[in-house]
C-alpha positions as CSV (number, residue, x, y, z in Angstrom):
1,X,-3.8,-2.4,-32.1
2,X,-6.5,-5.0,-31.6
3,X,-8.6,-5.8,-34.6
4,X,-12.2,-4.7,-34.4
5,X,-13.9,-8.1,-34.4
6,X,-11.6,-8.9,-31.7
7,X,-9.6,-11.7,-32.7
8,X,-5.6,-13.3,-32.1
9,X,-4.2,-9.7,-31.4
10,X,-6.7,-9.2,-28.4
11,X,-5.4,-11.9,-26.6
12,X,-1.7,-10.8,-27.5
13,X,0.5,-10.0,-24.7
14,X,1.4,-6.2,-24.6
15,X,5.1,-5.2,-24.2
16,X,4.7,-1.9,-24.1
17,X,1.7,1.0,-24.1
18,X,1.3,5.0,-24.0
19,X,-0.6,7.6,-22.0
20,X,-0.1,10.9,-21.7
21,X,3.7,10.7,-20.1
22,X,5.1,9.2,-23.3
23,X,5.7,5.4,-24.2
24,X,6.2,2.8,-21.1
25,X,8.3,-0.2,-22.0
26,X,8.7,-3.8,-21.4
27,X,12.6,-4.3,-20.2
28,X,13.2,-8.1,-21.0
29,X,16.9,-7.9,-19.5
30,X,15.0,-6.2,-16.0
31,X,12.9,-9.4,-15.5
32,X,13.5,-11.3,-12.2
33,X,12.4,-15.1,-11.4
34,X,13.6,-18.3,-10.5
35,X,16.9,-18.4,-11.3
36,X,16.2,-21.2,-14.0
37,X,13.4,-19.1,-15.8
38,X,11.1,-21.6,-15.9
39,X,7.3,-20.7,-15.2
40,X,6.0,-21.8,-11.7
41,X,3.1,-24.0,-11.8
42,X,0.8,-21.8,-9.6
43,X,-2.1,-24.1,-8.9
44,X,-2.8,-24.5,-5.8
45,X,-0.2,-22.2,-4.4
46,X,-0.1,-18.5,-2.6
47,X,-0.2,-15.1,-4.8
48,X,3.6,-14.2,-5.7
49,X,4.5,-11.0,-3.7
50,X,7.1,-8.4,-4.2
51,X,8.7,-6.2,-1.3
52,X,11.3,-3.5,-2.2
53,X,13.9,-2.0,0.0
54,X,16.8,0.9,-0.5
55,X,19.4,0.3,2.4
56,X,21.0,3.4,0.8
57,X,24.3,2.4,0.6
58,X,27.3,4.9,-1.3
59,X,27.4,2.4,-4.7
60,X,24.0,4.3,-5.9
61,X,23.0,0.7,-6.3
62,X,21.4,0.0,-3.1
63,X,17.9,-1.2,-4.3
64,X,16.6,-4.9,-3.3
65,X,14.1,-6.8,-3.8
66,X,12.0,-9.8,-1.9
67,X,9.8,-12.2,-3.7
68,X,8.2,-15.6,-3.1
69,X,7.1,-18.2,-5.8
70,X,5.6,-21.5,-4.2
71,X,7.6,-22.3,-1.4
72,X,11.1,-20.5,-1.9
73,X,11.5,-17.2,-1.2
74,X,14.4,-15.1,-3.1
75,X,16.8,-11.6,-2.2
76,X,17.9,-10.3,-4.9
77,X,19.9,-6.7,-5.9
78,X,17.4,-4.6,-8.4
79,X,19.1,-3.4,-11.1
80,X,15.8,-1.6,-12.5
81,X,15.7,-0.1,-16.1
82,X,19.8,0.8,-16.1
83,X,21.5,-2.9,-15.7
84,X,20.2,-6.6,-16.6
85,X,19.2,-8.6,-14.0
86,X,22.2,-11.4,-12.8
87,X,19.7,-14.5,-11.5
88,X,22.6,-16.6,-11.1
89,X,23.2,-14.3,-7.7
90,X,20.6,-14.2,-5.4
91,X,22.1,-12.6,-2.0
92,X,19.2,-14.8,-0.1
93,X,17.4,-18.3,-1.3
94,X,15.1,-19.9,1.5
95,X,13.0,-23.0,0.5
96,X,10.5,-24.2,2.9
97,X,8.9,-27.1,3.6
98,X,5.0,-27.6,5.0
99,X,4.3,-23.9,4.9
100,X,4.4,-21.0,1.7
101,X,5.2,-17.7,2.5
102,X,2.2,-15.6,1.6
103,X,3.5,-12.3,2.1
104,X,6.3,-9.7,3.4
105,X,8.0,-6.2,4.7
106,X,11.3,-4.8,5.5
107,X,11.6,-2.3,7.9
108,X,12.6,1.0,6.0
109,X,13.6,2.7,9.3
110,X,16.3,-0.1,10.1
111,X,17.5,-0.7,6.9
112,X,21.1,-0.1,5.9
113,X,23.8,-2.1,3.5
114,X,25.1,-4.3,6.5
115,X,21.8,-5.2,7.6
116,X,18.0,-5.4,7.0
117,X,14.7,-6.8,8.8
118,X,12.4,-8.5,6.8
119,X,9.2,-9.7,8.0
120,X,7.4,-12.8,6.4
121,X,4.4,-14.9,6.8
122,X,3.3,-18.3,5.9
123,X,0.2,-19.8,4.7
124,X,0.3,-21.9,8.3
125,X,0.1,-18.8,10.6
126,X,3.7,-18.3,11.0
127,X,5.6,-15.4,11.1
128,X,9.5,-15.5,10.7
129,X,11.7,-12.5,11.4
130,X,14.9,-12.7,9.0
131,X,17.9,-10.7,7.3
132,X,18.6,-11.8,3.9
133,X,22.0,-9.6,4.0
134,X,23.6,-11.8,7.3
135,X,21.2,-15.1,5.7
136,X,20.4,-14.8,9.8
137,X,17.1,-16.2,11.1
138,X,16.4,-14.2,14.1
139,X,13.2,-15.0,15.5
140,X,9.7,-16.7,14.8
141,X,6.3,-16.0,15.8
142,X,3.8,-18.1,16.0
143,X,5.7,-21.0,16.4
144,X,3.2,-23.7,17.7
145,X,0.5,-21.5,16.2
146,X,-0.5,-21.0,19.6
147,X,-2.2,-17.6,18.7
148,X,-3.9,-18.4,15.4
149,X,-3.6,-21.1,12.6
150,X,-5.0,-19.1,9.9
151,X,-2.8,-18.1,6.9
152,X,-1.3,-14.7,7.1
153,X,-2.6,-12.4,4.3
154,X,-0.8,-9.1,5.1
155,X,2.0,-8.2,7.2
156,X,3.5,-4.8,8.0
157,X,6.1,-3.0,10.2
158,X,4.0,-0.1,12.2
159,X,5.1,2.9,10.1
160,X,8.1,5.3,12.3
161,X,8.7,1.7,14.6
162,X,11.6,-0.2,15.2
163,X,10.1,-3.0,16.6
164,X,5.9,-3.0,16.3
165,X,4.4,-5.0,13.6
166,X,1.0,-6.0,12.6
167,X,-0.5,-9.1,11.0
168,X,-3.5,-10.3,9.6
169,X,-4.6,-13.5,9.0
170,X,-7.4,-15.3,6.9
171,X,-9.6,-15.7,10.5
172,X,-10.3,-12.2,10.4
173,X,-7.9,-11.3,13.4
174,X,-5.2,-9.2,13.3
175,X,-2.6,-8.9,15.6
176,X,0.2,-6.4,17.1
177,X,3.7,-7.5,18.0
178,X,6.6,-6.2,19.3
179,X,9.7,-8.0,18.2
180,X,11.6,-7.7,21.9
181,X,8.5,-9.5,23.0
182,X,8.8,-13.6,22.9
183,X,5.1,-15.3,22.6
184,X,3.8,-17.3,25.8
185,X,3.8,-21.7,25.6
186,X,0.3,-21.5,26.2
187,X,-2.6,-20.1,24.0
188,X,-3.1,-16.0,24.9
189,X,-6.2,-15.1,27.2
190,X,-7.6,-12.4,26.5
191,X,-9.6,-9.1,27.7
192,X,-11.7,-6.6,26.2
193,X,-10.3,-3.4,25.5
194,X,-12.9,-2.1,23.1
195,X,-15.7,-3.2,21.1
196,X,-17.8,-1.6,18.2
197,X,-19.7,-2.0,15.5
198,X,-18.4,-4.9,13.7
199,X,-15.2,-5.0,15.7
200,X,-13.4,-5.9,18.8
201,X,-10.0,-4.9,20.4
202,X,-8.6,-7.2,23.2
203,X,-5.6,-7.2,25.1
204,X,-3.4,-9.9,26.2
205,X,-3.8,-11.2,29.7
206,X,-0.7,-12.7,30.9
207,X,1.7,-11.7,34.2
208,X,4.8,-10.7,32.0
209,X,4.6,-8.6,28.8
210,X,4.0,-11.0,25.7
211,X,2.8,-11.1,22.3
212,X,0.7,-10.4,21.2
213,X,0.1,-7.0,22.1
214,X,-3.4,-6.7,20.8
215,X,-5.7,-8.6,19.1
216,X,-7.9,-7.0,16.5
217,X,-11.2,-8.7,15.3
218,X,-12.7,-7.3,12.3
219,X,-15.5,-7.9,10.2
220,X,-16.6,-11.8,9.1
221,X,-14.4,-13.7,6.8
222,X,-10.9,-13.1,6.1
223,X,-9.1,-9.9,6.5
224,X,-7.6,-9.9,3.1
225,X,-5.2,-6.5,3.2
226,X,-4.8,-3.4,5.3
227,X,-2.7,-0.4,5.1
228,X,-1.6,2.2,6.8
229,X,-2.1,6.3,6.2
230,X,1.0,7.8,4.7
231,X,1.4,9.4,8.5
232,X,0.9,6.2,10.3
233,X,-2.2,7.5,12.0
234,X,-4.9,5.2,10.4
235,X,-5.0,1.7,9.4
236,X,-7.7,0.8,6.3
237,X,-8.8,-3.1,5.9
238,X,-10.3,-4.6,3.4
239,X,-12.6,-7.8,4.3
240,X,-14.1,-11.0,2.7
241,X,-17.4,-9.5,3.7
242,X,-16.9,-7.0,1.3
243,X,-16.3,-4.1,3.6
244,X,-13.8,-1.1,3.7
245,X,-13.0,-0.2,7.5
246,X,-10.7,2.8,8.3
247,X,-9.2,3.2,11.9
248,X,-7.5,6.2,13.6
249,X,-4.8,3.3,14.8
250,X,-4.0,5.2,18.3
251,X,-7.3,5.5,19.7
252,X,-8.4,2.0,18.2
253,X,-11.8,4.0,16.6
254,X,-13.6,3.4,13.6
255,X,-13.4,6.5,11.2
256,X,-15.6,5.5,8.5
257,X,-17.0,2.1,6.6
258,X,-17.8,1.3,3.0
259,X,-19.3,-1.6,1.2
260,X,-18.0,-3.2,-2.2
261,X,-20.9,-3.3,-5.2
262,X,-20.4,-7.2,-4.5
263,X,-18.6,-10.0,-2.9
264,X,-15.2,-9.7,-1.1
265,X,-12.3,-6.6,-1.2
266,X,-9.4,-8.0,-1.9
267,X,-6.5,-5.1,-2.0
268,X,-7.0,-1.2,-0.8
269,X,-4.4,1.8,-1.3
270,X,-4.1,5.6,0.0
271,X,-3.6,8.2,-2.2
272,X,-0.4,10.0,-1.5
273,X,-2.2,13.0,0.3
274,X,-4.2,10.2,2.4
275,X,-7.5,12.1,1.2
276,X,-9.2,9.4,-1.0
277,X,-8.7,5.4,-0.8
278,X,-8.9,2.7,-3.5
279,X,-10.1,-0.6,-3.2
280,X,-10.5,-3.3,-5.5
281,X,-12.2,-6.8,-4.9
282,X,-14.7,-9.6,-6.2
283,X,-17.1,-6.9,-7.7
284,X,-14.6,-6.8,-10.9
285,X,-14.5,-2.8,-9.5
286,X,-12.0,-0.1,-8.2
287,X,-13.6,2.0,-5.8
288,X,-12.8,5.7,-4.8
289,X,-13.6,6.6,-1.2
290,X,-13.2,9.7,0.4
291,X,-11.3,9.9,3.5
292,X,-12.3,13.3,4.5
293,X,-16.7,12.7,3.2
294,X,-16.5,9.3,4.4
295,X,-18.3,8.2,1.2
296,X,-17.8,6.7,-2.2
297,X,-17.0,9.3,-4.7
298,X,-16.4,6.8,-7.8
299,X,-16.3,3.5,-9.2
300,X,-14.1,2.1,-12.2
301,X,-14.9,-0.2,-14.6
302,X,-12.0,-2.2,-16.4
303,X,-11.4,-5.5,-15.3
304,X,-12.8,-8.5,-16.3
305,X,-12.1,-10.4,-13.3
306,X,-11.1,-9.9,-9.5
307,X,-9.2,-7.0,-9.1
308,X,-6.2,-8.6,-7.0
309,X,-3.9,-4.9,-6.4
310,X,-4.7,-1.4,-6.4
311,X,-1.6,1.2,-6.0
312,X,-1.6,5.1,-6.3
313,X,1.5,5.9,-9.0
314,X,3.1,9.5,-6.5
315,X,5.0,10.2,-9.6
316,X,2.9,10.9,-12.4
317,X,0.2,12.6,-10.0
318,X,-0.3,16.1,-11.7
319,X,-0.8,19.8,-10.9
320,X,-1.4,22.6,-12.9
321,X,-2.0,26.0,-12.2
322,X,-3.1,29.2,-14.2
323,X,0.1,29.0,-16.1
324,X,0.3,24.6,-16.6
325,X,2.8,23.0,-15.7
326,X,2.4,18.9,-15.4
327,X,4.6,16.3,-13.6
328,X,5.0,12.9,-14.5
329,X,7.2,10.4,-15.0
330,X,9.5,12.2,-17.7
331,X,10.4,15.5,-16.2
332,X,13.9,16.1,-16.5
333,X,13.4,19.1,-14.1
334,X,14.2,16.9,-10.9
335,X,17.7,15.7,-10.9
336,X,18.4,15.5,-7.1
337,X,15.2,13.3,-6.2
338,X,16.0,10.5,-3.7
339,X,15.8,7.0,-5.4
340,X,12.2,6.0,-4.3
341,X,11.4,9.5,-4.9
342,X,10.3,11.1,-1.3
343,X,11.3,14.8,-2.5
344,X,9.2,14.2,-5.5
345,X,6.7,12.7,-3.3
346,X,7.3,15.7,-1.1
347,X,7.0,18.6,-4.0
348,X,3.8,16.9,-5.9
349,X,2.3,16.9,-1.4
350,X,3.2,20.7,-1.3
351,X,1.4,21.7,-4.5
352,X,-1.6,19.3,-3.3
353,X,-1.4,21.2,-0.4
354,X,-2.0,24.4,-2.8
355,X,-4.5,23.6,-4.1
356,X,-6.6,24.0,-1.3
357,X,-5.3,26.9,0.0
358,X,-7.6,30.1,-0.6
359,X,-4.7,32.4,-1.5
360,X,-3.1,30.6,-3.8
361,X,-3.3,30.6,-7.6
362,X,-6.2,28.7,-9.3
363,X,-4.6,25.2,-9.0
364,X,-5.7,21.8,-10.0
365,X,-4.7,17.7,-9.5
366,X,-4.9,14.8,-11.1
367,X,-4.7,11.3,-9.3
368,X,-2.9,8.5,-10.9
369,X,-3.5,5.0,-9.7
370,X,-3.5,1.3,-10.8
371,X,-5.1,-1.6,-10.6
372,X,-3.7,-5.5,-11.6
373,X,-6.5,-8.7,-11.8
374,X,-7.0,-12.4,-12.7
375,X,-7.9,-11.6,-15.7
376,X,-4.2,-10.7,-16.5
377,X,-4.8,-6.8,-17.2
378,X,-3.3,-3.7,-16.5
379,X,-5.5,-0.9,-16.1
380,X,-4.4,3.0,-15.5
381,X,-6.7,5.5,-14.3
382,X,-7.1,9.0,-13.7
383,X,-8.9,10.9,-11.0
384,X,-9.8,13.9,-11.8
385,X,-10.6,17.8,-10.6
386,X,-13.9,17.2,-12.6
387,X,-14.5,14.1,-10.2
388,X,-13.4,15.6,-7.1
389,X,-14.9,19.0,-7.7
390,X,-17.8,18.2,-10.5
391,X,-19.1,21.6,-10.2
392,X,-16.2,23.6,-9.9
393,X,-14.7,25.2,-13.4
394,X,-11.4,24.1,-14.7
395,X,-8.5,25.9,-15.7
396,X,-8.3,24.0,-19.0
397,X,-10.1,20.7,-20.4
398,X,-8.1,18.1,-19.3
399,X,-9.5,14.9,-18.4
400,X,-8.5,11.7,-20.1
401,X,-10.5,9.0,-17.9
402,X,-13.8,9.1,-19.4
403,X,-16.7,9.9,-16.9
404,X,-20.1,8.1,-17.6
405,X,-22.1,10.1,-14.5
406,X,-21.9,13.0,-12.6
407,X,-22.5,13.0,-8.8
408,X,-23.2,16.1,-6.3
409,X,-19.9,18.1,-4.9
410,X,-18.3,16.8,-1.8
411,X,-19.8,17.8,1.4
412,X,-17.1,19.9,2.5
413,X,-13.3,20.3,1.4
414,X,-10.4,20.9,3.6
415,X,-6.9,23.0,3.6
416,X,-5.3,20.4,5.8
417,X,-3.0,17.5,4.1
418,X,-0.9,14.8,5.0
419,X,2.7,14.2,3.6
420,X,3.1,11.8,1.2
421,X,5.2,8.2,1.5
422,X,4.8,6.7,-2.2
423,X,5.1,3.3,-2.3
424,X,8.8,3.2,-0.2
425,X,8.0,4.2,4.1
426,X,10.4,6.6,4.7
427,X,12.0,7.7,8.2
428,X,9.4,9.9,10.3
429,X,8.0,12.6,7.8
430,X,7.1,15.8,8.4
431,X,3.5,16.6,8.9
432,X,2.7,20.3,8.0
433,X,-0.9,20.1,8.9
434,X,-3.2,18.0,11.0
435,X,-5.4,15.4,9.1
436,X,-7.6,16.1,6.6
437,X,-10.2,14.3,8.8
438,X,-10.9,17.1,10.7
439,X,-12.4,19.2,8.7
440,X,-15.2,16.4,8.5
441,X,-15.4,15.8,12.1
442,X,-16.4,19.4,13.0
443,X,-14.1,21.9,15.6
444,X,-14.4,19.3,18.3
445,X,-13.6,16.0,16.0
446,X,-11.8,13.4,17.8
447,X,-8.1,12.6,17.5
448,X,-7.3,16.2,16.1
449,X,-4.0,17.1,16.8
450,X,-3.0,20.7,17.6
451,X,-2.1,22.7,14.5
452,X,0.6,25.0,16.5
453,X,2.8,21.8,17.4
454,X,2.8,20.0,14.3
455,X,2.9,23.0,11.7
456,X,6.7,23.7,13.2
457,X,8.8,20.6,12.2
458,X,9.1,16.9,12.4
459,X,6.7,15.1,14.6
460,X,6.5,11.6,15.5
461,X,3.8,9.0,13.8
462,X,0.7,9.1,16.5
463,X,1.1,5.4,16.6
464,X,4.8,5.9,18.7
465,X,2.9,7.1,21.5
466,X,2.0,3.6,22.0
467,X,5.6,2.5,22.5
468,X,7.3,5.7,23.7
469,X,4.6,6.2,26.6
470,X,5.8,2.5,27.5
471,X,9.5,3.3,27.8
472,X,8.5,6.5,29.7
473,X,6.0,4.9,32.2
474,X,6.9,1.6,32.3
475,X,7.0,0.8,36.0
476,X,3.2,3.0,36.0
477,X,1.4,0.8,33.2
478,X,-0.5,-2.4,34.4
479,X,1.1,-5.4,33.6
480,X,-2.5,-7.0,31.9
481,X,-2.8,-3.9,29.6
482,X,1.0,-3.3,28.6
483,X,1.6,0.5,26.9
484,X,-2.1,0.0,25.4
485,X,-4.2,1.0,28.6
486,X,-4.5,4.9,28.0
487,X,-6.4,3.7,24.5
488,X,-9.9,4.0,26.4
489,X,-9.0,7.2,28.4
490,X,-8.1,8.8,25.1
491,X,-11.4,8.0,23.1
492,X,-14.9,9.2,24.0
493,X,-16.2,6.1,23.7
494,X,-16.8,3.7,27.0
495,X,-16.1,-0.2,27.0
496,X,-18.8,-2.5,26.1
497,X,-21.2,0.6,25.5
498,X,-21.3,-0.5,21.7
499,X,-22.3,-4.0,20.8
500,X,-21.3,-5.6,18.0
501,X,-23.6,-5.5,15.2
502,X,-24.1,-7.3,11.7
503,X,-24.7,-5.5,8.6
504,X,-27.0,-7.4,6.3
505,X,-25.3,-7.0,2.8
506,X,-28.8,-6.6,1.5
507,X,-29.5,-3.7,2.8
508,X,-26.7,-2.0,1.9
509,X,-27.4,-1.2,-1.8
510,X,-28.3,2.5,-2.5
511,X,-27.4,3.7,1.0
512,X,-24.0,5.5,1.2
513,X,-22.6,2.9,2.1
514,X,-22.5,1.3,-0.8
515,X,-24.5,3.5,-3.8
516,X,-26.2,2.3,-7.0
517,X,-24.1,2.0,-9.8
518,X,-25.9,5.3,-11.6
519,X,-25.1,7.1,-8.1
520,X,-21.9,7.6,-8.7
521,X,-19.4,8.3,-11.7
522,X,-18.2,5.6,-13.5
523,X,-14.7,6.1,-14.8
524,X,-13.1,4.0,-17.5
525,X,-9.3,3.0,-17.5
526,X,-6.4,5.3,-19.3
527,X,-5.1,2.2,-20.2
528,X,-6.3,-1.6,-19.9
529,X,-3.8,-4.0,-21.1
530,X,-3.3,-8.0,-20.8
531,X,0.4,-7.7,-19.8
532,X,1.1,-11.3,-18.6
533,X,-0.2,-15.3,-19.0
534,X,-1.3,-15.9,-15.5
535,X,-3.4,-13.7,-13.4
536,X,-1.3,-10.8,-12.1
537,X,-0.6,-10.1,-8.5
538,X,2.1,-7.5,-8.1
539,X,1.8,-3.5,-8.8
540,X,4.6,-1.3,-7.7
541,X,5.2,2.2,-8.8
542,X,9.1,3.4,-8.7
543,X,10.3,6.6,-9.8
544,X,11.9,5.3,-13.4
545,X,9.7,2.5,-13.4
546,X,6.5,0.3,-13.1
547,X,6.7,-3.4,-11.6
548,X,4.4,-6.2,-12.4
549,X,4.3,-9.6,-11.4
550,X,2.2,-12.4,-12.2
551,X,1.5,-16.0,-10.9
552,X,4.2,-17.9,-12.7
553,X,6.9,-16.0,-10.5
554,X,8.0,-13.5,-13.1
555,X,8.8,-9.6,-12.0
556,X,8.5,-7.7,-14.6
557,X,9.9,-4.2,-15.0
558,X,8.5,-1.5,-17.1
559,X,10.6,1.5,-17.7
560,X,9.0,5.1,-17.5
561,X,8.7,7.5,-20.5
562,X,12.7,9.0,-21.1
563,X,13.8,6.7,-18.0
564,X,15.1,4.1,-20.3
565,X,18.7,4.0,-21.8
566,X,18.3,3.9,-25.7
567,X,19.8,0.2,-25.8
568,X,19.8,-1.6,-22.0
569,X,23.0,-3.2,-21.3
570,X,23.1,-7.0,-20.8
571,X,26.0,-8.1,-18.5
572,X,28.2,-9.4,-21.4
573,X,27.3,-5.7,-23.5
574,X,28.5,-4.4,-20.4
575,X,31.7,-6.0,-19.7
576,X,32.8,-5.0,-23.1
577,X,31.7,-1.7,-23.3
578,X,33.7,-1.5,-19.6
579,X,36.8,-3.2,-21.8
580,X,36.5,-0.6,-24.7
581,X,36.6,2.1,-22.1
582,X,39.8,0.8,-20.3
583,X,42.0,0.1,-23.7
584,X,41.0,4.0,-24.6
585,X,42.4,5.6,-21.2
């Protein structure tokens, strides 16, 4: 515990803290870095990013990880909270030389132990296209940065895709690909395919099919992150002028804005019901938007400094009902969960999807999510039913995010729900409901979609009708406009009907776009701990554990309340133990 008056121990590193799960701990042995261990000297260079992948392979030991420090890039097997990391092995090592890599994605879909796609960009506008298993190169994008020079900031597969990817870079474009696609020797031309506020979608003009596919325009400044809805069906970006956009991806319309206190948004996250979004940026803030009031329902004040990740923790979201009953990270009730924890994903969605439903039992939820910044910090929070619902009763007291203000109830609640992905992208997931947008958008709401076809099974993402309607009608779709031309016949809205407009930042303040501080509650963190030296910029939450990373290139891994062996094994402890057990048989 710090001292009162502040002193040495407030600026001591923390190893290990508690919340209401139970104790998580630092795991020296579980830390990855440069296999020499020696810290990076991050000035001047690109935020370390970590990418995770299980190619689920019959060893129960088919975990990797991706990471770049500087210019090298590293593929490595993640032994989590059971083994000690081996950094004298790295199944992949890439150093390059004029560009960084900035960030990166594997393709869960594609993924098994002979093979995996991994996407990564570079601070000179480059995308590469490589698999770390084969140490095969297979194609780059970009190449003469033909199509934008701008350093990448976020790259993604398109959720349920083989082949489509998106990428942002620092202009503020973003751009679809399609990896069977080459890019043209000649800068794109492009044509309008929609324009609204603050935003325009073009295609690319050429004779034969090319990438890109489309090219996205958002905002002023950088796009500095986007991700996707845990069905694939909307895309949120964050902005360097400070704004949260949400689109439904398909139709290529704008769902709802938001504006940060301050200054840029740096990182965003969807909660694992896609109901509410988190964003963190230059405002020292987390924000809590709702997806289905399209309006800020809290902010969260913690950091001390730019808040550089934001991630919702699947795991340790709660439910209780009459008689409680909590989940988190400890239960020892759910043996057979899937390594990245989809079932547990799954079972935390279907009691989320309880809780709204009229017949059912009084139930309620608590969000967990996370935040990382530069000012070295760890900070936990809780969202909670007295947030959500402010005026509703509880079952019980149970709170432990303190709440400075009370604001009004939401305009309207829903029974509809999304599945939930967690931090891995599993294969297509079921969707047992339409969107929980729906509900906000009135009976005739645009891009509904009908509750008889998706209720019975597996349906595809929304955003494969983009590339199945291609393989389907290929010889039918214009050349100019690729798959993408039934985009306008699908939305309402005409071409060139909206013009682009500026939002002055000044006027913003006390609308609902962006609400005075004493508008809205103000949590405060579960937890807030300085967890590394340098500013940290990695927050990933796994099923046993919790990774951090910071900028000096070390992953750290922190195991879950009763996920940790009593004494973890370091490779020499277990070769002997290994030797013990073979001279007793």
């Amino acid at each position: 515990m710090a001292t009162e008056g502040g002193g040495k121990e407030m600026n001591e590193i923390k190893t290990q803290f508690t919340t209401r799960e139970g104790l998580y701990k630092l795991l020296p042995h579980s830390e990855y870095s440069r296999p020499n261990r020696v810290p990076f000297n991050s000035q001047g260079s690109n935020p370390v990013r970590v990418s995770f992948v299980n190619l689920n392979d019959q060893s129960g030991n088919g975990d990797r990880l991706c990471f770049n420090v500087g210019r090298e890039l590293y593929f490595y097997i993640y032994k989590g909270v059971r083994k000690a990391a081996d950094l004298s092995k790295p199944i992949d090592k890439r150093i390059y030389k004029g560009t960084q890599p900035t960030c990166h994605d594997f393709n869960h879909l594609t993924a098994t132990a002979e093979s995996v796609s991994l996407l990564v960009g570079f601070s000179a506008g480059q995308v590469q296209l490589i698999d770390p298993i084969k140490k095969e190169t297979s194609k780059l994008f970009n190449e003469e940065r033909l199509i934008d020079k701008s350093r990448v900031t976020c790259v993604r597969w398109v959720p349920g895709s083989e082949s489509l990817f998106l990428v942002a870079h620092s202009s503020g474009s973003t751009y679809l690909y399609n990896v069977e696609h080459a890019c043209g020797t000649t800068a794109p031309h492009y044509q309008l395919l929609k324009q609204g506020e603050s935003f325009a979608v073009h295609t690319c003009k050429s004779k034969s099919t090319r990438n890109p596919l489309l090219k996205w325009t958002v905002g002023e400044g950088a796009l500095n992150e986007f991700a996707f809805s845990p069905d694939g069906k909307f895309l949120a970006c964050v902005s360097q002028d400070g704004f949260l956009r949400v689109f439904n991806f398909d139709s290529v319309e704008l769902h709802g804005t938001m504006k940060s206190y301050f200054g840029g948004l740096l990182c965003v996250c969807w909660s694992p019901d896609g109901k509410y979004i988190v964003t963190g940026g230059e405002d020292d803030l987390v924000t809590v938007w709702s997806f289905v009031d399209c309006r800020v329902i809290a902010r969260g004040h913690g950091h001390k400094s730019w808040v550089s990740v934001v991630a919702f923790d699947p795991y340790t979201t709660s439910v209780e009902e009459s008689d409680p009953m909590e989940f988190s990270g400890s239960d020892e009730d759910l043996q057979d969960l899937l390594h990245f924890g989809r079932d547990r994903a799954n079972s935390t969605q279907s009691r989320l999807s309880k809780r709204n439903s009229t017949e059912s039992r009084p139930v309620s939820v608590t969000y967990r999510f996370g935040s990382v910044g530069q000012d070295t910090q760890l900070c936990l929070w809780d969202l909670t039913e007295d947030i959500l619902f402010p005026h509703q009763p509880l079952s019980r007291a149970r709170t432990h995010t303190n709440v400075m203000h009370a604001t009004s109830p939401p305009a309207g609640s829903t029974g509809n729900s999304v599945p939930a992905a967690g931090n891995a992208a599993p294969p297509p997931l079921p969707r047992s409901n339409s969107l929980p947008h729906s509900a906000g958008s009135g009976a005739g709401g645009k891009g509904g979609v009908a509750d008889g076809a998706v209720a019975s099974g597996v349906s595809k993402f929304a955003t494969l009708s983009l590339h199945d309607r291609k393989d389907r009608h290929h010889e039918k779709d214009h050349k100019r406009n690729h798959s993408m031309g039934h985009i306008s016949s699908k939305s309402s809205d005409k071409l060139n009907l909206v013009t682009k407009a500026r939002t002055d930042p000044a006027k913003t303040l006390g609308t609902p776009l962006c609400p005075r501080m004493e508008d809205v509650p103000l949590l405060e963190p579960l937890v807030c701990k300085k967890i590394a030296h340098e500013r940290l910029t990695v927050l990933v939450f796994l099923e046993d554990c919790v990774v951090t990373a910071c900028q000096e290139g070390f992953v750290c891994t922190w195991g879950r309340p009763g996920k940790v062996p009593a004494e973890p094994f370091s490779c020499s402890q277990e070769g002997r133990m290994q030797g013990v057990l073979q001279d007793q048989d």
